[in-house]
N, C-alpha and C positions, 0 to 999 in steps of 0.2 A: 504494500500500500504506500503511495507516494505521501510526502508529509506534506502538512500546506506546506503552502508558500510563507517565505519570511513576512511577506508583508501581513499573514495572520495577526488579527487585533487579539491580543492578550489578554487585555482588558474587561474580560467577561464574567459573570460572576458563573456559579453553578447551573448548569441546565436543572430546570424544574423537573418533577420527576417526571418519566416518560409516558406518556400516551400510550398505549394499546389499542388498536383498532381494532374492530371487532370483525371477522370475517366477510368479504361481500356477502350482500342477499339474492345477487344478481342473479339471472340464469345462466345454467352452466355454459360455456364453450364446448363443450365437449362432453355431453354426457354417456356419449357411449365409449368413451373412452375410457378404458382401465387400464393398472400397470400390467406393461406385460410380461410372461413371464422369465426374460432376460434380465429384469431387474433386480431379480434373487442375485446376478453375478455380482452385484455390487456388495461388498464384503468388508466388515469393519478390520481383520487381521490384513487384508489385502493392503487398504487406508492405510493402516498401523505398519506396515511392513515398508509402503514406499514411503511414506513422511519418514521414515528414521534414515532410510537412505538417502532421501534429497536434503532435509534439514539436518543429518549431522554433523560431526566438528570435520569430516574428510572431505566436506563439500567447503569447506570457511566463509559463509555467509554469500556464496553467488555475486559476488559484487558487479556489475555491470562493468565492463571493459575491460577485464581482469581474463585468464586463466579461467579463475576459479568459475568464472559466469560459464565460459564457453566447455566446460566438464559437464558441469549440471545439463546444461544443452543437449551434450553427446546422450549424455544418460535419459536423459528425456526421449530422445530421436529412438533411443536405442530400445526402450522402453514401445513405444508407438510401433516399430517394427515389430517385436517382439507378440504386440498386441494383432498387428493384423491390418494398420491402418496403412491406406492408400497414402505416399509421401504428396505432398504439392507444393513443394518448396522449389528453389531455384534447381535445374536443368535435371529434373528426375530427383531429389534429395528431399530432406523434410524441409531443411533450412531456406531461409528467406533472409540475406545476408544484407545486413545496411551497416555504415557506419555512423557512429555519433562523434558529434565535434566538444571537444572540453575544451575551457578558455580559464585559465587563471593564473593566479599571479604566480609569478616567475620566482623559483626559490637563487637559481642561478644569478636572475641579472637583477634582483631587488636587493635592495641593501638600505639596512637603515644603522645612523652610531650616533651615539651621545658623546659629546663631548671629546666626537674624534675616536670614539673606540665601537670598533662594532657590534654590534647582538645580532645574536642569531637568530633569526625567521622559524616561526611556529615553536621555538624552545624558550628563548627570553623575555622576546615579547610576536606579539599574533595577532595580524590584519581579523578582524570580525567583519570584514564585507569583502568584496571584489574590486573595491576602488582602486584604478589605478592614479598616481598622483606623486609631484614632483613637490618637493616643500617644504624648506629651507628657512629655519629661522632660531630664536629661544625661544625655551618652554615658558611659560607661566603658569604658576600654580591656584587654583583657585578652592582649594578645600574640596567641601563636598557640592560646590555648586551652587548651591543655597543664594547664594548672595547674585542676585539677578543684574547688579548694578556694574558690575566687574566690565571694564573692557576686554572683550575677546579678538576683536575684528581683526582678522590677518595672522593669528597666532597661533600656536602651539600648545592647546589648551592641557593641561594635567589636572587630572580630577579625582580624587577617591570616589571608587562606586558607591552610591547611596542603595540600599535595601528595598527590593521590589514593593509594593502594595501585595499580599500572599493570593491574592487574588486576581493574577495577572501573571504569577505561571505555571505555565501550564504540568499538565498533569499527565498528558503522553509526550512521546516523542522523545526518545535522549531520557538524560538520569537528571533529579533534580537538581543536580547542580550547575547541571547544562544549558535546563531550563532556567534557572534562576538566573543565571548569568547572561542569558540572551534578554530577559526579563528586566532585567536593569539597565543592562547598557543602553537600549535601544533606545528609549527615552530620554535617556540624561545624555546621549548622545546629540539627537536630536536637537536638545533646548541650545546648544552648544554652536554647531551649524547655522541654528537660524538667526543667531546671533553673527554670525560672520566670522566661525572660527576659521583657519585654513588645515588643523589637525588636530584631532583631542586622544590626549593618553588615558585610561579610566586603569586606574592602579587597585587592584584584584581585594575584594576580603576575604575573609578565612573561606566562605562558601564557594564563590568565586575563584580561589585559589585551587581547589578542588575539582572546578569545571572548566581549569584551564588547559589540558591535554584536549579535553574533548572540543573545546571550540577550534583548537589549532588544527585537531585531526580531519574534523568536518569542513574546516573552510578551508582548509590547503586542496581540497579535494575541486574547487571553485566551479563554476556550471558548465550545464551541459546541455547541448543540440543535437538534434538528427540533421541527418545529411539527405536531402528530397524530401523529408514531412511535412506533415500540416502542420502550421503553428500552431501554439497553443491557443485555446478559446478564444477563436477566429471570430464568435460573434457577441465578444465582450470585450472589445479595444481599451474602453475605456478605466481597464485595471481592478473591476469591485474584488473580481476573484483570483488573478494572478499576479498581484502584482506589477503588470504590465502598461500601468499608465503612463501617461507624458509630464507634458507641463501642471497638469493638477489644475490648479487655480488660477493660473493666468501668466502668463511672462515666458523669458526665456530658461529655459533649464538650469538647474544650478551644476558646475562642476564639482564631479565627489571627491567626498572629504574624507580623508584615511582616519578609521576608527580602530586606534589601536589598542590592546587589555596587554599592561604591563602585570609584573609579579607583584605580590604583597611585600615583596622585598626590598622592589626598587623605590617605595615611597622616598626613606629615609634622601636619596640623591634628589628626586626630584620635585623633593620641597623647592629646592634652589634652582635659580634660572640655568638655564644647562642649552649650550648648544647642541642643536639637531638638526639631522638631516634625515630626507625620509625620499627615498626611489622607490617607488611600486611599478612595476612593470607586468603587463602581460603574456600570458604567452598560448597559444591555441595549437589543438592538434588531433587528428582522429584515430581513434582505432575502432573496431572492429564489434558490432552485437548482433544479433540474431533473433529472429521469429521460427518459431520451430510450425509446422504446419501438418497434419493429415487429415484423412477425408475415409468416410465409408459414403459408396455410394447410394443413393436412393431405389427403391424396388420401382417405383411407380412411372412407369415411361413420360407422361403429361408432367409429373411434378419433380420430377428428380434432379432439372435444372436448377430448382431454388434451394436456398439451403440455410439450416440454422446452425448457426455459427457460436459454439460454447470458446467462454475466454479467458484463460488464465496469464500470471507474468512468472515465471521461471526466476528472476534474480532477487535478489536483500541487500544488504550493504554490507557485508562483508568482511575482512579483521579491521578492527576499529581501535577505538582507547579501551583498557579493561576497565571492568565495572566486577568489584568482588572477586579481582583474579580472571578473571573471562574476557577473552579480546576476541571472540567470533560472534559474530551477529546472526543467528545460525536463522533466523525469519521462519519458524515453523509454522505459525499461524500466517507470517504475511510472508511470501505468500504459496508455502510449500503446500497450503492446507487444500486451497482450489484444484495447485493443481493434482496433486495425487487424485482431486474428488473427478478431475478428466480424462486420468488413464484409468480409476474404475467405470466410467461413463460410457469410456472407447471400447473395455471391456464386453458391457452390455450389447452396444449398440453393434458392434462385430457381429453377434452373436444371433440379434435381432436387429437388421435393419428397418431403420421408416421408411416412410413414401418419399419423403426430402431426401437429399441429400445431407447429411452433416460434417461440419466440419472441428475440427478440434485446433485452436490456435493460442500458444504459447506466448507471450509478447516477452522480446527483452525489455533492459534498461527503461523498467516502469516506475522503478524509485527515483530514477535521474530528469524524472518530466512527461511519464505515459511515451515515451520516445519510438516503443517499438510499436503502440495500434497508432500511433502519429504517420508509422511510415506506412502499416500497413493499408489507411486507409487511401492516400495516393498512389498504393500497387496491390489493390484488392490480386488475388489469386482467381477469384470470381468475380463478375461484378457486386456492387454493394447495391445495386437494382435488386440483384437475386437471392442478396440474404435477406430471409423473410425475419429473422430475430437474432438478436447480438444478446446471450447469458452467460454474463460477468459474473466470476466471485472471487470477492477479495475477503481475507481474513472470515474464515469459514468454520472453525474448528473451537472458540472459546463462550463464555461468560453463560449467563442463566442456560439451563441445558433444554428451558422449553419457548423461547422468544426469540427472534430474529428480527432482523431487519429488509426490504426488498425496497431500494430506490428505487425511482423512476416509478412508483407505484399511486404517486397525488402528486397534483401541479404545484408547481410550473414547470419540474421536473417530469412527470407524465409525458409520453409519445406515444403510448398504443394503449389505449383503456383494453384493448382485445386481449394484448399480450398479458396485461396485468391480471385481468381475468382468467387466464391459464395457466397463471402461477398462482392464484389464488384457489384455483380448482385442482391443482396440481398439489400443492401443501396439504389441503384435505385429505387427499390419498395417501401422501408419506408421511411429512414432516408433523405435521399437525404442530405446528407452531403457534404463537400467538406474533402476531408484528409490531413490532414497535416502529409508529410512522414516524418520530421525533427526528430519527437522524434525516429521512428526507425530505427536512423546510428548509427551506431558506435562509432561512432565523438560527437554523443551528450551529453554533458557535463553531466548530469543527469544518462546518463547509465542508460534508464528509461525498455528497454525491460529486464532487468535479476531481474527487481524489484516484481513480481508477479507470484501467482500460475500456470501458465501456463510453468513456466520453466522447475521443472523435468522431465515434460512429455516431452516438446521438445528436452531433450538433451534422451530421449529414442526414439527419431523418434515416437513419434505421431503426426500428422499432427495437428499443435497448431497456436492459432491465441489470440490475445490480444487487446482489445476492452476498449478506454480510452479518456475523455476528458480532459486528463494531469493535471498538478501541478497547485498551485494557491497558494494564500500568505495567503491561511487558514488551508493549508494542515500539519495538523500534529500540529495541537493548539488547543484550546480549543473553536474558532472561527468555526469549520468546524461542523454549525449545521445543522437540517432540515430547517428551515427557509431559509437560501442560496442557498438552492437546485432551479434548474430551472428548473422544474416538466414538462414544457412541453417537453424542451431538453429530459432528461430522461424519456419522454413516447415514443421517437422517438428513444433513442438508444436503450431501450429494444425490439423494433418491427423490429429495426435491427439485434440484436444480435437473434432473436425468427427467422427471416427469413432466417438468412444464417444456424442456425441450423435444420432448415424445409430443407433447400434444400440440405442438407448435408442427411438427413435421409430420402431422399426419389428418389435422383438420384439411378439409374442402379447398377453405377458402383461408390462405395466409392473413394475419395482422397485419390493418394498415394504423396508418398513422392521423394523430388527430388531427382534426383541422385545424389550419391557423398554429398548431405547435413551432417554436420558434425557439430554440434550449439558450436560455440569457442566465 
């Protein structure tokens, strides 16, 4: 599962408790449809068997452009073969090879020294953004910031971090002190800039001090692009949900400002004005990710050209900073849980084919930006005319063992009341879950529906649907292993996710799309 974006507002107090929607009363979609009996092959020791393979320490967290990503890949491909699946990947393979472009700052050509002596990049002290910036001057110290009255304009601003409000950070993503530390700076940062700083040092507290391995590890790591994808949330320029806005409020852009997190140690020097110099420089370059792709094809001669299209991401993030002695981010739940619930699905549907055609599609480097359905959906394998439904699932395997969540399932987030209808006809057969609609509004602090592979496809009007048992306080740590998994929960959503796909590939008449649906 991709984390928000930094520009996530922090600021949020606790989500109320969550909504339960009560089951449609609708008519069925599909009433003479039952499972059939290929769905017995879907097996919790099977689940349990490939989660310990894909999410253990020999895989070291799948990290997107790594080795380690393109292992899991093979074992994936190898897995799909194994299974029986048609390959539709690049020239008879499963694979569907693109590359992604990283851009960040240059540990080589940046340099920064005080007083003429240099520190070392991401050890002494460590950029907290991508800002590249040239900036030349003395420090000045201003405490803890407090005093609004301070001239900054042009300077070198040194500041002790001030202490979050506790309710502003966050509670997934990273370890608390990861959070805490992005939680403070980012503000007191801020105040600092728009004051007309030209650099600010924020000299670490004890807590702080603590989440300073992890801020260096994840931002030396710096962003990331596909190479021929769709951009991100093409029909949201204006930045509510990526980040991605311009001028904001009016004017011309400001030049970014190097936001630096010194050690609790260096305070004592940087009381006193101290010469500095700061080069940040860039540096950008591509390697290598993949879409892993297979196909059973349909019985049905009239319908066998369309196809529903099940979604998983193969990578995590991979060795990181330790947390408790642990430096692999082994992602069991995100997002090793889906896909094991695809190669029991491929399993089935082998075994029993539908009238559609189906397809099984892997995405990489879905932590670095949804990167891999970004490319997929400008080199569909089939056209995305002919996928009649796109089912996603991300983080599928934790928390109450009888509630889930299904995005895309009430507006504005909604594209196909049909398809939602045959997951909701679909869970009565398996899962019998209750749903919890909370995570997808709009309102929801998390912004959790634009987090997953299922996005591109829905801002293309494919009829997309997102299948999740949401956040946890292991998500995106090195805690998120196969042992936490709740294996029988996840034998129940994969025979829910396997049933609304059944019933999507074998009704009359495909799901269309609502009217006037516009994904903002």
């Amino acid at each position: 599962m991709r984390p928000t974006s930094v520009a996530f507002i922090v600021a949020v107090s606790a989500v109320a408790t969550s909504t339960l929607v009560a089951q449609s009363t609708k008519p069925s979609t599909a009433a003479s449809i039952r499972p059939p009996a290929a769905m017995s092959l879907i097996r919790e020791a099977d689940l349990k068997r490939d989660l310990y393979a894909m999410a253990g320490d020999e895989m070291r967290g799948r990290e997107a452009g790594t080795l380690d990503e393109l292992r899991a890949s093979m074992w994936v491909a190898d897995e799909m073969r194994k299974i029986g699946l048609a390959p539709r990947g690049d020239d008879g393979t499963y694979f569907q090879w693109w590359n992604m472009r990283r851009t960040r700052i240059s540990t080589v050509s940046s340099s920064i020294s005080l007083h003429g002596r240099p520190l070392t990049l991401w050890t002494d002290i460590t950029p907290t953004s991508n800002a590249v910036a040239e900036v030349s001057g003395t420090t000045v110290f201003v405490g803890d910031g407090s005093d609004s009255t301070a001239d900054v304009r042009g300077k070198i601003v040194v500041a002790t971090l001030a202490a979050p409000p506790p309710a502003n950070v966050r509670t997934t993503t990273n370890t608390y002190e990861v959070n805490y530390t992005r939680a403070a700076a980012t503000p007191e940062a801020a105040r600092f800039t728009r004051r007309g700083a030209a650099a600010v040092v924020l000299i670490a507290d004890s807590i702080a001090e603590i989440g300073f391995d992890g801020i260096a590890k994840t931002q030396m790591r710096g962003a990331y692009d596909v190479v021929g994808g769709a951009p991100r949330f093409v029909r949201n320029a204006g930045g509510a949900r990526g980040g991605r806005g311009g001028r904001g409020a009016g004017g011309p852009p400001q030049a970014p400002v190097p936001i630096l997190l010194a050690h609790r140690s260096a305070l004592a020097e940087l009381r006193e004005p101290q010469p500095m110099e700061i080069h940040l420089r860039a540096e950008s370059f591509e390697s290598p990710s993949v879409n892993i792709i297979g196909m059973v094809r349909g019985t049905d001669p009239t319908l066998r050209d369309e196809y529903v299209l099940f979604s998983s991401h193969q990578d995590h993030d991979g060795v990181r900073y330790s947390v408790a002695g642990d430096s692999i981010w082994n992602g069991a739940d995100d997002n090793a849980s889906t896909s094991v619930a695809l190669l029991a699905i491929a399993r089935a549907w082998v075994k029993q084919p539908s009238k559609r055609s189906a397809l099984f599609v892997f995405h990489g480097a879905e932590e670095r930006g949804l990167l891999g359905s970004r490319y997929y959906v400008m080199h569909p394998v089939v056209p995305l005319s002919q996928t009649v439904a796109v089912l996603n699932g991300d983080m599928i395997g934790r928390n109450n063992p009888d509630t889930a969540a299904l995005l895309g399932s009430q507006p504005p987030h909604r594209n196909s009341s049909e398809l939602v209808q045959m997951a909701i006809d679909a869970n009565k057969l398996t899962g019998k879950f209750v749903i919890d609609s909370s995570w997808d509004r709009p309102t929801h602090p998390e912004g959790w529906y634009f987090r997953s592979d299922h996005v591109p496809y829905a801002e293309r009007k494919v009829p997309s649907l997102f299948f999740s048992t949401n956040l946890h306080s292991d998500y995106h740590t090195p805690r998120d292993e196969p042992k936490r998994i709740n294996y029988p929960k996840l034998t129940r959503m994969t025979q829910w996710m396997y049933m609304t796909g059944w019933i999507a590939a074998n009704v009359p008449k495909r799901p269309s799309i609502d009217p006037g649906f516009e994904l903002r």
